[in-house]
N, C-alpha and C positions, 0 to 999 in steps of 0.2 A: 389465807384462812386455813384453817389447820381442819383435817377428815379424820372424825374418831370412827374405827374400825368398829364392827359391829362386836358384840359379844356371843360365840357360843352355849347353847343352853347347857346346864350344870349337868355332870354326869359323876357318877358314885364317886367317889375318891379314891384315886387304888392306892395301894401302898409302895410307898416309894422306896426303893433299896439303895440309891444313893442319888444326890445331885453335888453338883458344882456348889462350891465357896461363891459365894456372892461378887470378889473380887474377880475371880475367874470367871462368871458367866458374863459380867460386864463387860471384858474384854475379848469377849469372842468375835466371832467376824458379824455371826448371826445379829449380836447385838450392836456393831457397829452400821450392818444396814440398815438395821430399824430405824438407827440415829439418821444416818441419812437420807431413809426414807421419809423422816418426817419435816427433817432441814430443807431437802429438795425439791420433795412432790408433795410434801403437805399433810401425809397420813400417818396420823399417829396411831402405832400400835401397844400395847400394855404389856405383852407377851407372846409365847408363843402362837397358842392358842389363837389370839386375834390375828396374828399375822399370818398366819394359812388359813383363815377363814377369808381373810382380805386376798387373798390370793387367789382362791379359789372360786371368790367372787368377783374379782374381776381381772382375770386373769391377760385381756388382753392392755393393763395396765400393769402390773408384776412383772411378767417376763420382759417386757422392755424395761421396767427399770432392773432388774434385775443384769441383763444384758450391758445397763450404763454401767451399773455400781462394780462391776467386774472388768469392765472394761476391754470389751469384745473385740478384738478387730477383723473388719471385713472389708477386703477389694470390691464388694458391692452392695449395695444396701439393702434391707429385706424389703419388701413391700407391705406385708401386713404380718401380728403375729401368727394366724391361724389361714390358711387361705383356704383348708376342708376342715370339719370337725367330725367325719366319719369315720369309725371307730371298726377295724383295725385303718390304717391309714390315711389320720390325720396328718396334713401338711404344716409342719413348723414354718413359717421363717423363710416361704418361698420367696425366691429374688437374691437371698444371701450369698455369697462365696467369701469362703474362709477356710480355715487347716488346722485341724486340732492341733499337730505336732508342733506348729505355730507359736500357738498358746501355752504350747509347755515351756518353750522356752524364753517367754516373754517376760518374765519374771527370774530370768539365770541371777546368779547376783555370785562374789567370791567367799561371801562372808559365812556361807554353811554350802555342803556338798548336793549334790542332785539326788542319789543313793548314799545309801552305807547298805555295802551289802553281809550278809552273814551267811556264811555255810557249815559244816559243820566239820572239824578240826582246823579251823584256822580262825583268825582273827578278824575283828569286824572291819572292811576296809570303804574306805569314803570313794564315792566314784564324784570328781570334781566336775563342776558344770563345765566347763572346759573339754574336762574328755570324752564327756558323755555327747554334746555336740560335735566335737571330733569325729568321733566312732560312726554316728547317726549320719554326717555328712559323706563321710567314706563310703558306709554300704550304700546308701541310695543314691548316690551317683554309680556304684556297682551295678544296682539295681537296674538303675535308668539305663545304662549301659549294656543291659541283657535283654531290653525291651520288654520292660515293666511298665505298664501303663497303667493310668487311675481304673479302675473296676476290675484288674488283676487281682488273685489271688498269692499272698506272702504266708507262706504257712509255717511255722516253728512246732517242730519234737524236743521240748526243752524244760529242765527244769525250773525255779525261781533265782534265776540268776540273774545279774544285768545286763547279760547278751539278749536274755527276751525284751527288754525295755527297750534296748538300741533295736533290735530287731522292729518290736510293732510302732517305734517313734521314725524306723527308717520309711518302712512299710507307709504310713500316716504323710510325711512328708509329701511322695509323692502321688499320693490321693490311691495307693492299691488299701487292700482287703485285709487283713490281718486276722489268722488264726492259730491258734497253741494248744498241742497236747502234751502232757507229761511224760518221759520216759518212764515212769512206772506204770503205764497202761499197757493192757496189752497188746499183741499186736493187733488182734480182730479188732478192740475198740479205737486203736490209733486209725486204721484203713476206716471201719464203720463212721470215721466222723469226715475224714481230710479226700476220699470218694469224694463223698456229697459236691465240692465244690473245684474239683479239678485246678489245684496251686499249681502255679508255674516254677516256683521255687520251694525251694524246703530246707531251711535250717534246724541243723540235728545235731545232736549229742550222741555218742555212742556207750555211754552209760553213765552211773549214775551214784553218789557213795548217803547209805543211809544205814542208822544203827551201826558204826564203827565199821561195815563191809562193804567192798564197790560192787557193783552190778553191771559186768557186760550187755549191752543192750545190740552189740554190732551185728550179731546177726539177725537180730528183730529188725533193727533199721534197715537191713538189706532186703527183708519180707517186703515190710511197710513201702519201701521204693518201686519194689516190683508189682507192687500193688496199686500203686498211680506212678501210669503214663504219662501223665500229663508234668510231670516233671522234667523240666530243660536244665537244671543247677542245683545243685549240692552243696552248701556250705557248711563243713566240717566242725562243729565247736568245740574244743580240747576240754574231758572233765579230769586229766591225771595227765601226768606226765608218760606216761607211757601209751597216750593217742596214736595211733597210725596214720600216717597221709594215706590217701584212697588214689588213688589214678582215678582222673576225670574232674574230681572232687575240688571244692576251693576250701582253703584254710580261711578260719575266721581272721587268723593275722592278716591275709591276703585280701581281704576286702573290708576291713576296716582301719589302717595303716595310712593310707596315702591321705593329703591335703585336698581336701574340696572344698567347695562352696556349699551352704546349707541353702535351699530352694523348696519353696512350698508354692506347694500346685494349688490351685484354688478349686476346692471345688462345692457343689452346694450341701446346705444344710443338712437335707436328709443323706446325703450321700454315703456306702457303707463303711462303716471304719475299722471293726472289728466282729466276727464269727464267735458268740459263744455256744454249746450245746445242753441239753437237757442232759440227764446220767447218767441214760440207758438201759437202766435198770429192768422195767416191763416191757419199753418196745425199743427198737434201734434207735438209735438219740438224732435228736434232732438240732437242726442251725437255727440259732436265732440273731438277725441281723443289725447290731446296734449302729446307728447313726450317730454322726459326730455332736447331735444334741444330748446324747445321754450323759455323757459325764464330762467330755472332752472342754467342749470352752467356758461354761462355768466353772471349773476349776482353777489352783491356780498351782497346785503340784501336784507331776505323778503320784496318783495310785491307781497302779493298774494291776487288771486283772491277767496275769501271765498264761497261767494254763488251761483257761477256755473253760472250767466247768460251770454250768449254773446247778447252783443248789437247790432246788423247790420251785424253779424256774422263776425267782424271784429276782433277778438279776437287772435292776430298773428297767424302762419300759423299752422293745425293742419295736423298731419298726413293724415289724409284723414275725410272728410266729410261721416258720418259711419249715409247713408240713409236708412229710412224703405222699407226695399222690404222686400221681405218673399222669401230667400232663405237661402242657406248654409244648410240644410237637405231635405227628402222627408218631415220628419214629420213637419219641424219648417213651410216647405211650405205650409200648411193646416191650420196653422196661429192657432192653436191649439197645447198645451202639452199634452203631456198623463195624467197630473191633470187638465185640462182642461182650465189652464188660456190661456189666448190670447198672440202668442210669437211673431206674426209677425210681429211688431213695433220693435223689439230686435234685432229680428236675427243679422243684419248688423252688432249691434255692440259688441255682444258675438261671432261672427265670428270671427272679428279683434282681439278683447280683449285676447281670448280663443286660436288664432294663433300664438301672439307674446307671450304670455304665453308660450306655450306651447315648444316654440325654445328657449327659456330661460333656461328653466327645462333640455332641451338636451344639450344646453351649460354649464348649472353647472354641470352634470351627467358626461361628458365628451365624450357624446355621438355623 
């Protein structure tokens, strides 16, 4: 028996500046789950409108089908959609284990590329799904290889290129943290953000070519290094041909080059996947913590967001908004470390980070 979704009550009419040909809305994706939604579970919706009302009303039936019609995979099964509904941290999808980076490449196919990337003097070039899991497999077994563990922090100083993609798809793989600023920030606002959560890694560009001119960034990126310690590896990413190798430093060729295996850690639903920040504009910017429910496995191709900014901190919903107070130790409360840097702009978010880590580790352990 077929469920006709409720109707919304009538609201003014705005004026529309453009929609889709009717042939084109029909074949969208949106419009293909409706069809399936009404072929499988019975509910038929009219349009949009009824089908986020239907959704919103009963949501613990949407998100799992929504979860079939996409076709999620997970090494475990969730137990319920919602196991809290308190707001900031509600529980998605407790009991799940899965891997965004997973699901990106679950849908690889030969017949169009993963990227085409575009820069500016040169031509647009196709990055094949082939090399893009090449590349992805390379550095995280680097990774794993530095002792990179899932609730680690992978941080990129990088523009929009597709070293950031292989970068936060390597990062994802093996269940670490992933965060990016752009070589055109300063350096106060590159340290103001990548502080906060103490990376163990950091892949850099040392400059950067915009409006027909390149921009040396090398000695910013030498501030920026000396300004987290917490840095064990450097990975060099060439923007010219005239890059310098660094002593100590790993070349991008160097750790994306060799043959590996691709290996997805499993980890749970909420688990962190990506760092983005507020502007910064009126007060030091802040971490906001997305979990791999935000974009990652209903999706079914990269887009991602490279260089970490939110705009009007609308940046779909994050776990929790990970504020600067100075709590979560005596000592972090003194807004001082025992090396003396300044922690209390952090705490919040190596609290979070450091927690769900940490229940990770007792779930793989079997503890």
């Amino acid at each position: 028996m077929t469920e006709h979704a409720s109707t919304p009550q009538a609201a003014a009419e705005p004026n529309v500046l453009w929609q889709p040909p009717p042939q084109v809305a029909a074949g969208s994706r949106l419009a293909r789950f409706q069809g399936w939604l009404d072929h499988t579970h019975g509910v038929a919706t009219a349009d949009y409108e009824q089908l986020w009302l239907w959704s919103v009303e009963h949501p613990s039936r949407f998100w799992p089908a929504l979860w079939e019609f996409f076709e999620v995979k997970a090494s475990a099964p969730y137990e319920c959609v919602l196991g809290s509904t308190d707001m900031p941290g509600a529980a998605w999808f407790p009991g799940a284990r899965l891997n965004y980076a997973e699901h990106i490449f679950a849908h690889a196919t030969d017949e169009r590329p993963a990227l085409l990337a575009l820069s500016e003097g040169h031509e647009p070039r196709p990055v094949s799904w082939a090399e893009l899991r090449h590349q992805v497999a390379a550095l995280a077994a680097t990774l794993r290889g530095w002792g990179v563990r899932p609730g680690d922090r992978v941080a990129g100083y990088l523009p929009n290129t597709p070293h950031a993609v292989v970068a936060l798809l390597a990062a994802a793989s093996i269940g670490a943290v992933w965060a990016c600023c752009p070589p055109d920030y300063g350096t106060g606002a590159v340290v103001d953000r990548l502080q906060q959560i103490e990376p163990s890694v950091l892949i850099a560009v040392a400059g950067y070519r915009y409006g027909g001119k390149d921009y040396d960034r090398s000695e910013d990126l030498r501030a920026i290094l000396a300004a987290l310690p917490s840095v064990r590896r450097v990975v060099l990413v060439p923007f010219s041909s005239a890059t310098q190798a660094v002593s100590g430093w790993h070349s991008w060729e160097e750790v994306t080059t060799a043959a590996a295996e691709l290996r997805f850690e499993q980890v749970a639903f909420d688990h962190p996947l990506w760092i983005l920040y507020s502007s910064g504009t009126l007060v030091r910017p802040g971490g906001l913590a997305a979990a791999r429910r935000d974009r990652g496995p209903l999706r079914r191709q990269p887009r991602l967001p490279w260089t970490g900014r939110v705009v009007g901190h609308r940046r779909r919903h994050p776990r929790r908004v990970l504020r600067h107070q100075r709590r979560a130790s005596p000592r972090l409360r003194q807004g001082r470390s025992a090396s003396g840097h300044d922690t209390g702009s952090r705490c919040a978010a190596l609290h979070h980070v450091h927690r769900l880590a940490a229940a990770d580790r007792r779930v793989a352990m079997g503890v």
